[in-house]
TORLOFI-979714 format. One record per residue (C-alpha): z, y, x. Coordinates in steps of 0.001 Angstrom, whole numbers, padded with zeros to 6 digits, always signed. Example, Ala and Ser with C-alpha at 12.3 -4.5 7.8 and 13.67 -1.06 7.14 Angstrom:
2
+007800-004500+012300;+007140-001060+013670;
END
This chain:
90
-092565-062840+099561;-093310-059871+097594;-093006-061701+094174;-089421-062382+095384;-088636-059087+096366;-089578-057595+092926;-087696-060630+091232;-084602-059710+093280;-085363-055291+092451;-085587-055824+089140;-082582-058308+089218;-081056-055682+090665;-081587-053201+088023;-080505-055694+085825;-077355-055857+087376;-077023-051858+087688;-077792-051450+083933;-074926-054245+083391;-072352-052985+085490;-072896-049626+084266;-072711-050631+080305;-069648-052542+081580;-068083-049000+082670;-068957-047153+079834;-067231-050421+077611;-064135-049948+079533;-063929-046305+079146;-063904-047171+076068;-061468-049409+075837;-059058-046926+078032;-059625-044291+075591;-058713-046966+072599;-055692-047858+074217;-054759-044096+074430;-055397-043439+071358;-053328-046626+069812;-050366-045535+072120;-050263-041932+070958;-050198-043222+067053;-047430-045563+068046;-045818-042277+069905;-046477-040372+066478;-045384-043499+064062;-042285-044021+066082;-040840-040065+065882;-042041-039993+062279;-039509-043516+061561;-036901-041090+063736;-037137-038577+061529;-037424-039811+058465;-033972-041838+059210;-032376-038289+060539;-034223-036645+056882;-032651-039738+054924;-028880-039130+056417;-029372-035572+055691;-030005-036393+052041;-027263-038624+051724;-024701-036072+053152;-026172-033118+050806;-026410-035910+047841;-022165-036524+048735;-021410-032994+049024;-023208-032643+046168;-021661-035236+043674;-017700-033618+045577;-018982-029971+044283;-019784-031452+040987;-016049-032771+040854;-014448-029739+042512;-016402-027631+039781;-015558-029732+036780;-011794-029508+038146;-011874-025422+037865;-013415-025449+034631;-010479-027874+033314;-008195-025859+034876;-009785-022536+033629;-009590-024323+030367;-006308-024872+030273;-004957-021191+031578;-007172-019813+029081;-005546-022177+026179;-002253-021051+027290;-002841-017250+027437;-004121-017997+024389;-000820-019860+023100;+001198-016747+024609;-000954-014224+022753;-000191-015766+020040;
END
């Protein structure tokens, strides 16, 4: 009788020491899970903003390339008022 009871205590502690590794494991695991859902939280408004960045750049880039034309259409125009006060002077 006593040689049972010890086998069953010291299944018992067995058991404790399992159950509690089993806790800590799944703790873990919770805190994995957190972690791998705040990276997809961070991945996914780093995508968002990189698409909002990359429309930015192709507006600016547009405006950009208009300017250009806008500017090279005053300088051919400046050209040519200058060539005729020139003519007049003349």
């Amino acid at each position: 009788y006593d040689r049972v009871l010890l086998m069953l205590l010291q299944g018992f502690e067995d058991l404790k020491e399992k159950e509690d590794e089993l806790l800590l494991l799944r703790k873990r695991l919770e805190h994995v899970i957190e972690e791998s859902a705040e990276k997809d939280r961070v991945q996914a408004n780093d995508s968002k903003l990189i698409m909002q960045l990359s429309k930015k750049l192709e507006t600016l880039l547009m405006d950009n390339e208009d300017l250009r034309d806008q500017n090279d259409r005053l300088n051919t125009r400046l050209i040519a008022a200058e060539c005729e006060k020139m003519n007049m002077m003349s």
